[in-house]
TIVEXTOR-484873 format. One record per residue (C-alpha): residue in one letter; x, y, z. Coordinates in steps of 0.5 Angstrom, whole numbers, plus 500, padded with zeros to 3 digits. Last residue first. Layout:
N
AXYZ/...
***
This chain:
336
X144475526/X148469527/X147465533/X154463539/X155470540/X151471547/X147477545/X146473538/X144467541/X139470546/X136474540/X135468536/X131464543/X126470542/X125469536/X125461537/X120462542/X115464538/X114457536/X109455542/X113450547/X112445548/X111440554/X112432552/X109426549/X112426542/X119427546/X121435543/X122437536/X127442534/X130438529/X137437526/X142438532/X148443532/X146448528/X146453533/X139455532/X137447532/X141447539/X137453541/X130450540/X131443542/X133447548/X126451549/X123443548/X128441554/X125448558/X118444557/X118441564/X118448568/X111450565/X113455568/X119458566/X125454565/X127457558/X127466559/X129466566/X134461564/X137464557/X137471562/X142467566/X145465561/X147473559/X148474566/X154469567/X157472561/X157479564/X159476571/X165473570/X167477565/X171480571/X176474570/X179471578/X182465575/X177460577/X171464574/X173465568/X174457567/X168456570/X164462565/X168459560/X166452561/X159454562/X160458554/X162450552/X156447555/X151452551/X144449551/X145443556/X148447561/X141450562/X139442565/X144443569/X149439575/X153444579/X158445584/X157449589/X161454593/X158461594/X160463587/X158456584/X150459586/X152464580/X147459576/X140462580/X134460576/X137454574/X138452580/X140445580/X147446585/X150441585/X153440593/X159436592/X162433599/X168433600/X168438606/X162433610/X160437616/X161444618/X163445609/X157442607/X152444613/X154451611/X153448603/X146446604/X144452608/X146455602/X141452598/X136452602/X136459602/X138459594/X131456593/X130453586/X129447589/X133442584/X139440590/X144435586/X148431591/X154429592/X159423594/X154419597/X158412597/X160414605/X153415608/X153420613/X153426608/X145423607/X143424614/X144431614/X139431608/X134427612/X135433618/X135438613/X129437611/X128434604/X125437598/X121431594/X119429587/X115425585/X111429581/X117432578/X120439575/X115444579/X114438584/X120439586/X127435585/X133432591/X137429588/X143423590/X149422587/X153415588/X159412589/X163405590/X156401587/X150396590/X152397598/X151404597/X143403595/X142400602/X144407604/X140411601/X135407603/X137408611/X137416609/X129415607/X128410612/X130415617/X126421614/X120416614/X118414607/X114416602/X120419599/X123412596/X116410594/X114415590/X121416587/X127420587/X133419582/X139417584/X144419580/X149413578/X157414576/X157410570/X162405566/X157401562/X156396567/X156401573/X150404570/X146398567/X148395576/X144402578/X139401574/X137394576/X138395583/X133401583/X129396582/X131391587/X130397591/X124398591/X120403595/X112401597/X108405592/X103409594/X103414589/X105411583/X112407581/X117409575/X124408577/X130411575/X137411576/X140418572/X147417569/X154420570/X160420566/X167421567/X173419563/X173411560/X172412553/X167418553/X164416547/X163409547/X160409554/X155414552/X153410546/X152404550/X149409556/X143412551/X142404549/X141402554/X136408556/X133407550/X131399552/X129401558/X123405556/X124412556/X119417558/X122419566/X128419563/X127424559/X134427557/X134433561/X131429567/X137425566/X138420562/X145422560/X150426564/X157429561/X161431564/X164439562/X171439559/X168443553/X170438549/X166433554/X160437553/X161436545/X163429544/X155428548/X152434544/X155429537/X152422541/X145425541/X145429535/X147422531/X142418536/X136422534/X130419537/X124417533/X118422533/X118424525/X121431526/X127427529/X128427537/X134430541/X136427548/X138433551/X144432556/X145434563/X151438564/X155436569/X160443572/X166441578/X167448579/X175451581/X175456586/X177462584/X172467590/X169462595/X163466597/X160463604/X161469608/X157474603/X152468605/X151472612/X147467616/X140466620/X137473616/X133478620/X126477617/X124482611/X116479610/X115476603/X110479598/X116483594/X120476593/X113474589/X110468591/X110463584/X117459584/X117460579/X118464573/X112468569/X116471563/X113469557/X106468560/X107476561/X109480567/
***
């Protein structure tokens, strides 16, 4: 397997010990569903360093077009290398665009290892969403998820207090050092706190996932799993919905997908393999650098100006754009 191909997570399916499964997820397959999809928004970057906002606010228009929600400082959009002022202004422009229909935002604090959990900070993030019309996504920190699965759930909670609802996320550590997986327990106790509507799971694992969503179904039915597995997309199959940074790349193709899928259409699955193909190929490791790799295919679709990722960010080498090219043109949206 070549450096172009090695995908996470690291242990290869072949090395696992076959165990008796603890359910059946065949039973968990929810066939014509309709799919609530998010697509987190590339934050585009000029040639010289400074953002693109006119590519920023033209794949905004175009993710809401496809009838996808936009999400804007996500991990996608480099929250975590932002300063305040830039994400303000990503949340301005979003509010213009969307013009009163849904959008999500990413509330991000920045601390260290160590660090006590800071909720008059989040605050502050929370009410910049809510004032520009968002619904908050509620990053993880270091002090958040230093604490106690009690404290963690009780957290959560006294965030509830500051908006009408919330998205939680779970990330890992190949995303984000500050990320954490909950148990099930800590991820239990979130169902409990009414202004948490859903939660984005980013662990790369279906096992997990699908345990999730049993509990969903057992516990708390209106709660939105999104899934964040870019390694596994069909996920929605079995009843999640999702939050993407692979959506990113093709909004308009994924609500093809979703529209397939709710009528029953066996393109379905044809589709859905080819951008899965694009996600084994963008979210290797280093999984951060997916965000250069989608640079690269909106600038090969035409649709942002340079191919250029955050000045302090993982690329990717050049060579991926021929790769990249191919799967354009197999997916019909790159001209040979």
């Amino acid at each position: 397997m070549t450096a172009h191909t090695k995908l996470q997570p690291e242990s290869s399916i072949l090395d696992r010990e076959t165990a008796e499964p603890a359910f059946d997820p065949i039973l968990l397959l929810r066939p014509r569903r309709t799919i609530t999809g998010i697509s987190a928004i590339l934050l585009p970057f000029l040639d010289n360093g400074e953002v693109d906002w006119v590519g920023f606010e033209a794949h905004v228009a175009r993710t809401l077009e496809a009838g996808l929600a936009p999400a804007v400082n996500m991990d996608t959009g480099y929250v975590n290398l932002l300063d305040d002022a830039t994400r303000q202004e990503a949340l301005a422009r979003t509010q213009r665009i969307v013009a009163g229909r849904e959008f999500v935002a990413g509330a991000f604090v920045a601390d260290q290892p160590g660090a006590a959990f800071n909720r008059d900070a989040y605050a502050r993030q929370i009410e910049m969403i809510q004032e520009a019309g968002g619904v908050p996504v509620i990053f993880q920190s270091f002090g958040l998820t230093s604490q106690p699965s009690e404290e963690i759930v009780a957290a959560y909670a006294s965030l509830g207090a500051l908006c009408e609802g919330f998205i939680a996320f779970e990330l890992g550590t190949m995303f984000a050092p500050f990320g954490k997986i909950y148990d099930i327990a800590t991820y239990a106790g979130l169902l409990d706190v009414p202004q948490c509507i859903g939660a984005k799971h980013s662990s790369l694992s279906r096992m997990l996932e699908w345990e999730r969503l049993q509990l969903r179904d057992a516990q708390r039915p209106d709660f939105k799993v999104f899934t964040g597995n870019d390694l596994a997309i069909d996920m929605v199959m079995y009843g999640s919905d999702y939050l993407l940074g692979l959506s990113t790349f093709a909004p308009d193709l994924f609500a093809r997908r979703d529209a397939m899928w709710t009528a029953g259409d066996p393109g379905f699955y044809e589709l859905n393999d080819l951008l899965q193909y694009l996600g084994f190929f963008a979210f290797r490791r280093p999984v951060p650098a997916y965000k250069h790799n989608a640079a690269q295919f909106l600038k090969l679709r035409g649709w942002i100006a340079s191919d250029a990722p955050h000045p302090r960010a993982d690329r990717r080498p050049e060579s991926d754009v021929a790769i990249l090219r191919e799967l354009g043109e197999r997916l019909g949206v790159v001209n040979a």
